[in-house]
C-alpha positions in Angstrom: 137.7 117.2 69.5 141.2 117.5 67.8 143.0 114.6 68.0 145.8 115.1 70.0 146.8 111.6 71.6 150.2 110.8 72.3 150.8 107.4 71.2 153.7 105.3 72.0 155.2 104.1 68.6 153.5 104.0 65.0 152.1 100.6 65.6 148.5 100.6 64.3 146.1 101.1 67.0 143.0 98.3 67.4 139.5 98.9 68.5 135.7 98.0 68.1 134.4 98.4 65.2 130.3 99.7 64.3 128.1 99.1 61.8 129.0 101.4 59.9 132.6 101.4 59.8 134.9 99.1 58.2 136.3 95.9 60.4 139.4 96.7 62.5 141.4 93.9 60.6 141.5 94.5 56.5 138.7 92.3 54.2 141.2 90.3 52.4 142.7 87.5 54.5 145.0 85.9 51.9 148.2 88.4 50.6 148.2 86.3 47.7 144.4 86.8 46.6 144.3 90.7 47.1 141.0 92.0 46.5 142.3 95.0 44.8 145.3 94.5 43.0 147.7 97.0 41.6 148.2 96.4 37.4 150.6 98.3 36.2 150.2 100.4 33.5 151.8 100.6 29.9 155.1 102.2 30.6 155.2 101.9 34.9 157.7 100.0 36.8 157.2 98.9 40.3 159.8 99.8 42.7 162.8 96.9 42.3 164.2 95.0 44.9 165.7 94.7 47.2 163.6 97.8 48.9 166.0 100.2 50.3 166.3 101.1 54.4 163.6 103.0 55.6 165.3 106.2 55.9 166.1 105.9 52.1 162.5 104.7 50.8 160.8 107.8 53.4 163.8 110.2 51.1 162.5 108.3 47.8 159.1 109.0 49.0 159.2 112.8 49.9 161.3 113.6 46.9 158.9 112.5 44.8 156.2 114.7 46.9 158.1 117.5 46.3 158.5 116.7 42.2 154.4 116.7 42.2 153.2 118.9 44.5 156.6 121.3 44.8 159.4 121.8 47.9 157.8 124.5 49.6 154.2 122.6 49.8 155.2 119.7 51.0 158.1 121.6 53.5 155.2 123.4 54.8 152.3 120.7 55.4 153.9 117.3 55.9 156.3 115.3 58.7 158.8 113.7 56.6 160.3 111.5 59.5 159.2 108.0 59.1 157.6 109.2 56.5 156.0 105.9 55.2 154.9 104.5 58.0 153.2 107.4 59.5 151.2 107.0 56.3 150.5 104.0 56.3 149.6 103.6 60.4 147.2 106.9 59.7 144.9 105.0 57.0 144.8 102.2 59.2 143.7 104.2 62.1 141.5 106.9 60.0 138.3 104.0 60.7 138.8 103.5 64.1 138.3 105.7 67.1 141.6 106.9 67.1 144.1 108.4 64.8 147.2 110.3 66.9 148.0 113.3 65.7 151.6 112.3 66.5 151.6 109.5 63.9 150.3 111.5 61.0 152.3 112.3 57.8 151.1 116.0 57.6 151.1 118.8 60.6 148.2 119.3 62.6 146.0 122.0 61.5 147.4 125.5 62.9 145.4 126.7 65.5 143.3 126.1 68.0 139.7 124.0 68.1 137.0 126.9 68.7 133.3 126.6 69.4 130.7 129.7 69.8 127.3 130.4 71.6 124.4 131.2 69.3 120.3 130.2 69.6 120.9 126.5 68.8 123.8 126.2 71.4 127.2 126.1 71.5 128.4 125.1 67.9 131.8 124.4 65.7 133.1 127.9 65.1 133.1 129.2 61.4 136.4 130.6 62.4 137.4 127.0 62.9 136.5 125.9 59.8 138.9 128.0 58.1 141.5 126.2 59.4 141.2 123.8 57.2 140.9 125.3 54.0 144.3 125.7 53.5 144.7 121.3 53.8 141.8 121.0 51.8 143.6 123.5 49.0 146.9 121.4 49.0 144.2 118.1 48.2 142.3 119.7 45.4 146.0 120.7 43.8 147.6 116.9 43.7 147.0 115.9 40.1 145.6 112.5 40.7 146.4 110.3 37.6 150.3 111.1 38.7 149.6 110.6 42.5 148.0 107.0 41.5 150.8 106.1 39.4 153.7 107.0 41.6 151.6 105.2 44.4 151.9 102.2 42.2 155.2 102.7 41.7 156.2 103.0 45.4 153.8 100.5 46.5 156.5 97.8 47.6 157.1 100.0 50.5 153.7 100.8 51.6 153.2 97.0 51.5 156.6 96.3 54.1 155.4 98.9 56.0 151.8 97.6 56.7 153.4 94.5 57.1 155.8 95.4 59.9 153.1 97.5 61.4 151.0 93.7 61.8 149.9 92.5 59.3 152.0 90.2 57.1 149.3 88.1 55.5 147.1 91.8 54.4 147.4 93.4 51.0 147.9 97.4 52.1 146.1 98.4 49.1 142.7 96.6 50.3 142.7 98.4 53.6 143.4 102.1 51.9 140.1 101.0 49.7 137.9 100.3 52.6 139.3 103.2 54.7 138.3 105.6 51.5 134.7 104.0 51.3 134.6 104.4 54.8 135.4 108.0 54.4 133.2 108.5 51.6 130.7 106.8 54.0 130.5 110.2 56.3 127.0 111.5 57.2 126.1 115.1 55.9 124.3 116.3 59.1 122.7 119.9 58.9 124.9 122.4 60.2 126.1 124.0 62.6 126.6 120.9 64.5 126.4 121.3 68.3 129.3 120.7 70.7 129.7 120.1 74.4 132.5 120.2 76.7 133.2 116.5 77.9 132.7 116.8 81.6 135.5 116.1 84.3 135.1 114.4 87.4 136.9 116.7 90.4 138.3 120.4 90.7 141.2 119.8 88.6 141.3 123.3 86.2 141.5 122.5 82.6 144.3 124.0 80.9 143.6 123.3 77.4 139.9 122.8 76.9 139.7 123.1 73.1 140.6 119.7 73.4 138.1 118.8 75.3 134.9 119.2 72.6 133.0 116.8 71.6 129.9 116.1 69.3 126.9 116.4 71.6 124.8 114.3 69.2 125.8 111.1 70.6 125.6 109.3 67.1 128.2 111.6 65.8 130.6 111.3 69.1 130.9 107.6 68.3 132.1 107.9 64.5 135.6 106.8 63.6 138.5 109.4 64.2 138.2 110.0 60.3 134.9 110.6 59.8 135.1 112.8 62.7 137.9 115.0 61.1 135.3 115.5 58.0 132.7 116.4 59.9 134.6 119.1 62.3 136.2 120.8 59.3 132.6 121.8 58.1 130.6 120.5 55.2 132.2 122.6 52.0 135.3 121.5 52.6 134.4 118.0 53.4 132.2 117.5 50.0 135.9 119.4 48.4 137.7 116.9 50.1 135.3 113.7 49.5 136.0 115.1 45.9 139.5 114.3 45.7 139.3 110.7 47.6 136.9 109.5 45.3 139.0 109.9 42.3 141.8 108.9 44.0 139.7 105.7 45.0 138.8 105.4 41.6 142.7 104.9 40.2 143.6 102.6 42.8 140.6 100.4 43.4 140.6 98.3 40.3 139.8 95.2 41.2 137.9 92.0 39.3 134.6 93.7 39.5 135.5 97.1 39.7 134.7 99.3 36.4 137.0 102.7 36.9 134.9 105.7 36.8 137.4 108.4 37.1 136.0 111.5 38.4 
């Protein structure tokens, strides 16, 4: 259930995609005809270039974390090595099956994945769903009109970096929009939802089985890596968290015949 996968680099994984989730390769085909385009606003500035090394943009990047959300919150919830592309690889892989943990920009969730026995089966622990309160808590706290303009500001380097992850002809800022609607896009399936152990073949003992879980309504078991985060961290704090990425969504996703409705 957690996802826990090493992964070789931070190179954007690929996979199939369903109906339901968005395609594997970003809507917009031509990086000169983005689909959602960034305006400035009356007083921004885009980062200059040249862009600076990658060591100095992730730096430029989690100092200005720490000026909006403060030192000790962002020392205490996010990996600041390779700062920017972990960010940008983890959107891209948030709508497709996987997402290593490895190559995310914030530290796993403390704890372990725990399930309990009652009359409908074995369910998704409440004690597991605290675990995310605390991430969920840090999101409702980032004041978004700030967050969307120093995005805009550092956008140049979110761009290089989705570009050296693959995709030099895509506009980053298309993909994040279609990875938040897919996001927003999560079922709200009665709870508790029902787990199962995935079954191994042979007599080999399992030493970590809390990460072998998974949804036993098959429907659920084949949703994207993201969607399956929302659903495992239990519905309050999904609906709390679905909060804050649609009014993020609606500062960033301002396109031709977009009309911003800022929550």
């Amino acid at each position: 259930m957690p996802a826990n996968t090493p992964a070789a680099s931070t190179t954007a994984t690929s996979g199939q995609s369903s109906p339901d989730q968005p395609p594997a390769e970003p809507a917009s085909t031509d990086a000169e005809a983005p689909l959602y385009p960034l305006p400035p606003e009356a007083g921004d500035d885009t980062l200059p270039l040249p862009l600076p090394a990658q060591a100095d943009g992730d730096a430029l990047v989690a100092q200005a974390a720490q000026d909006l959300l403060g030192k000790a919150q962002v020392l205490q919830f996010f990996q600041l090595d390779a700062l920017v592309r972990r960010i940008v690889a983890t959107v891209d892989n948030l709508a497709r099956p996987l997402a290593p943990a490895q190559l995310w920009p914030v530290h796993p969730t403390p704890g372990r994945f725990s399930a309990e026995q009652t009359e409908q089966g074995l369910v998704i622990a409440q004690a597991n769903v605290a675990r995310y309160r605390p991430l969920v808590a840090l999101a409702e706290s980032l004041p978004l009109d700030g967050a969307a303009r120093l995005y805009r500001h550092l956008y140049p380097l979110f761009q290089q970096a989705y570009e050296d992850l693959g995709y030099p002809e895509q506009y980053f800022n298309d993909r994040l929009v279609a990875v938040l609607d897919h996001l927003l896009a999560t079922p709200e399936p009665a709870q508790p939802l029902r787990v199962q152990l995935t079954p191994v073949a042979g007599e080999v003992p399992s030493l970590r089985p809390w990460v072998r879980y998974e949804f036993a309504d098959a429907a659920l078991q084949q949703r994207s890596s993201g969607q399956k985060i929302l659903l495992r961290m239990g519905a309050d704090n999904a609906r709390r968290l679905k909060t804050v990425l649609a009014g993020f969504r609606a500062r960033v996703a301002v396109g031709a015949d977009e009309t911003a409705q800022r929550p």
